[in-house]
ZAMARGU-4260 file (C-alpha; in steps of 0.2 Angstrom, whole numbers, plus 5000, padded with zeros to 4 digits):
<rodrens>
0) 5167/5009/4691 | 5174/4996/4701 | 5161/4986/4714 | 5172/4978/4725 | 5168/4982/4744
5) 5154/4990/4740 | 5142/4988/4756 | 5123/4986/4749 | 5108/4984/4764 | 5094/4973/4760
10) 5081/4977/4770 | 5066/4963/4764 | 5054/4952/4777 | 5056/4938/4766 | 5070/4930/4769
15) 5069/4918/4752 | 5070/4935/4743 | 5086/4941/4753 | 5094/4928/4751 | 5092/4927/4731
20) 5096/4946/4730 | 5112/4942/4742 | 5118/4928/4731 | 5118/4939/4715 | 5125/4953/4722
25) 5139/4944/4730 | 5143/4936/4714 | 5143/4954/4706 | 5155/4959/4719 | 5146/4969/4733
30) 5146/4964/4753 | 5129/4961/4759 | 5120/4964/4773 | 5102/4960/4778 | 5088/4967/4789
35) 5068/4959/4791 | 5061/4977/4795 | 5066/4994/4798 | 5075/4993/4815 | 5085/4983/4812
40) 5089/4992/4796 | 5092/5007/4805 | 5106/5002/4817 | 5114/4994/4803 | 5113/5010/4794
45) 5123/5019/4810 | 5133/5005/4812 | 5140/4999/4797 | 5138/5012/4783 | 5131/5002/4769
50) 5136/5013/4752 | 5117/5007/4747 | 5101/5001/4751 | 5087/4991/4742 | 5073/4994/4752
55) 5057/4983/4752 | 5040/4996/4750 | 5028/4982/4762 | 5036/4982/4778 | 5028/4975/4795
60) 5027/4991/4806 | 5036/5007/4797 | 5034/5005/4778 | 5048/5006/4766 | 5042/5023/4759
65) 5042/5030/4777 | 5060/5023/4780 | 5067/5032/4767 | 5058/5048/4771 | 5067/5047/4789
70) 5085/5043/4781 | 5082/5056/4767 | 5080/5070/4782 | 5093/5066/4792 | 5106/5074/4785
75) 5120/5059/4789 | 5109/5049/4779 | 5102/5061/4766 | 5116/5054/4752 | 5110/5040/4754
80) 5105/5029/4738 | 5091/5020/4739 | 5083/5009/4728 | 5064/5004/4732 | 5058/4986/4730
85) 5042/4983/4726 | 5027/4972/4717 | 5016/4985/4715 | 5019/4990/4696 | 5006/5004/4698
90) 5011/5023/4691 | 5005/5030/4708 | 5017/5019/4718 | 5032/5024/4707 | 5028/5041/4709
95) 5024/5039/4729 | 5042/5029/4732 | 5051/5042/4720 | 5043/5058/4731 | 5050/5049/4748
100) 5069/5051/4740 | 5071/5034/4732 | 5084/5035/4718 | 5077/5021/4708 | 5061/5009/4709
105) 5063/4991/4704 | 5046/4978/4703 | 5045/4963/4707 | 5049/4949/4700 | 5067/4955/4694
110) 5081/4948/4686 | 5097/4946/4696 | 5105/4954/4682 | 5093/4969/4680 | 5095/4972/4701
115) 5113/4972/4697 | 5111/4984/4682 | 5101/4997/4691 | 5111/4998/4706 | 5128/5000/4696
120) 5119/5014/4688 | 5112/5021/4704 | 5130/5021/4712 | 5137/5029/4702 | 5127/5044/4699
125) 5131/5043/4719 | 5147/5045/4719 | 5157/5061/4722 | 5174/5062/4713 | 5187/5057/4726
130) 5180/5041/4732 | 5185/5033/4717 | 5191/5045/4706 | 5207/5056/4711 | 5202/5074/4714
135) 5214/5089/4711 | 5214/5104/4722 | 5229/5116/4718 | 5241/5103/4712 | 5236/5092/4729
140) 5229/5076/4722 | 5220/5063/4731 | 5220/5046/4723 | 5208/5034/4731 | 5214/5018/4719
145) 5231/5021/4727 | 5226/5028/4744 | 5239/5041/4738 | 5240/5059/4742 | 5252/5068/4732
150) 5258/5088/4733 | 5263/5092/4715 | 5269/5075/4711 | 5278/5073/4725 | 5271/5062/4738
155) 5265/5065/4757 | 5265/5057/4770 | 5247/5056/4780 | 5238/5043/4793 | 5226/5034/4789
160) 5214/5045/4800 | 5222/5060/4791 | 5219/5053/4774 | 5199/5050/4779 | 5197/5065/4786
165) 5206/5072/4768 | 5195/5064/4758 | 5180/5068/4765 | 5184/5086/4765 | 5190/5086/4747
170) 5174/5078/4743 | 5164/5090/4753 | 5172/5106/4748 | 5168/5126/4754 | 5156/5118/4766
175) 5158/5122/4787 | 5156/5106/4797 | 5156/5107/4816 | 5166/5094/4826 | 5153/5081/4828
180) 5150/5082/4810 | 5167/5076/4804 | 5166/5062/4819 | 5152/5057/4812 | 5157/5057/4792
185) 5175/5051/4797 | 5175/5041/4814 | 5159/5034/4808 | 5143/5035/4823 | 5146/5023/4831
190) 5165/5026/4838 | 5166/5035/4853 | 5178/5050/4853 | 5181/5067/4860 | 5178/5079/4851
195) 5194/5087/4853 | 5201/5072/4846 | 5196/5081/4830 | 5208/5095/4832 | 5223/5084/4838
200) 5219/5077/4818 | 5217/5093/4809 | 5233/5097/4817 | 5244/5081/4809 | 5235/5084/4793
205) 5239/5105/4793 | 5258/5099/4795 | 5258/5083/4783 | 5251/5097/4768 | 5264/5110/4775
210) 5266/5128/4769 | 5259/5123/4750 | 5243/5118/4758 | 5239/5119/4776 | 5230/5135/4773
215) 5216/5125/4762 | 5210/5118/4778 | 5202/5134/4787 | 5194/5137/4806 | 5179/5143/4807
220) 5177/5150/4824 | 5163/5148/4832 | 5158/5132/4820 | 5172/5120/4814 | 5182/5116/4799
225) 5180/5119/4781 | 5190/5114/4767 | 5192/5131/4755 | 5202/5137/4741 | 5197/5156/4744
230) 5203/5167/4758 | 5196/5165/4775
</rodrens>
């Protein structure tokens, strides 16, 4: 699984200890980014998108525990990984951190090298076929290495919005998902764009798969988009 680009949070009020997870994680591959306590944390979550988050327990303010609580109910948020970063070693507090939606629970002090370990392990249980991994759907393939999207080996032609919002339904399969939704997944919530914009999309992507594959992305009225093998 390839680490490149991979957007990690560290969200730590020690700087010393960011910046030693930073420099091991850089050297492994991943982007950094860092926040001192949990609102910071949060409008770089909205912001930026991290893939990841290692999440100090002992925060000043919100714990850590209670941070990943909030992002595990918001349902933008809830696929979160999260790995918890802690120096209590104590059964309890595992348990504690694991029951607020952690993925994974590392004590301090770590080795660069066993952070890196756990969070390459942690990714990818995390990751849905599609983002790195090309998905098939009725001989329409996304390939994500390429940024390729093929109709039975023969290639189509889709902008790069189109391609996002086909990856993220080809990821996210026989679900409904209202007009705000997919701005949030695809747009991303911090970009400001009229809902309707989403239409004018579906639209260009509709004609890109043509008559082979148009009718996998169906209306539902009343609600949005879904992305469907079966009849609507």
């Amino acid at each position: 699984m390839t680490t490149a680009g991979k957007k990690v949070l560290i969200v730590d009020d020690e700087a010393p200890i960011r910046e030693m997870i930073a420099v091991a994680l850089e050297m492994a591959g991943y982007q950094c980014m860092e926040a001192a306590n949990v609102q910071e944390a949060h409008s770089i979550v909205v912001d930026q998108r991290p893939d990841m988050i290692l999440l100090d327990w002992m925060l000043p303010g919100v714990s850590g525990v209670e941070f990943a609580r909030r992002l595990k109910r918001e349902e933008t948020t809830a696929e979160l990984p999260i790995i918890m970063l802690t120096a209590k070693g104590e059964e309890e507090n595992k348990v504690q951190g694991l029951e607020s939606g952690a993925d994974d629970y590392i004590t301090k002090p770590f080795s660069p090298r066993e952070l890196v370990a756990r969070l390459k392990a942690v990714l990818r249980r995390a990751t849905p076929p599609g983002v790195e991994e090309a998905i098939e759907v009725n001989g329409l393939i996304l390939d994500p290495i390429c940024h390729r999207v093929m109709s039975h080996d023969s290639p189509i032609d889709v902008g790069p919005t189109e391609y996002r919002l086909l990856q993220f339904f080809m990821t996210h399969q026989e679900r409904a998902y209202s007009r705000s939704q997919l701005l949030d997944q695809v747009w991303g919530g911090n970009v400001y764009v009229e809902e309707r914009t989403v239409d004018v999309h579906i639209r260009r992507l509709r004609k890109a798969l043509g008559t082979t594959h148009e009718h996998l992305i169906q209306t539902v009225r009343g609600t949005g988009y879904r992305f469907s093998t079966k009849a609507s």
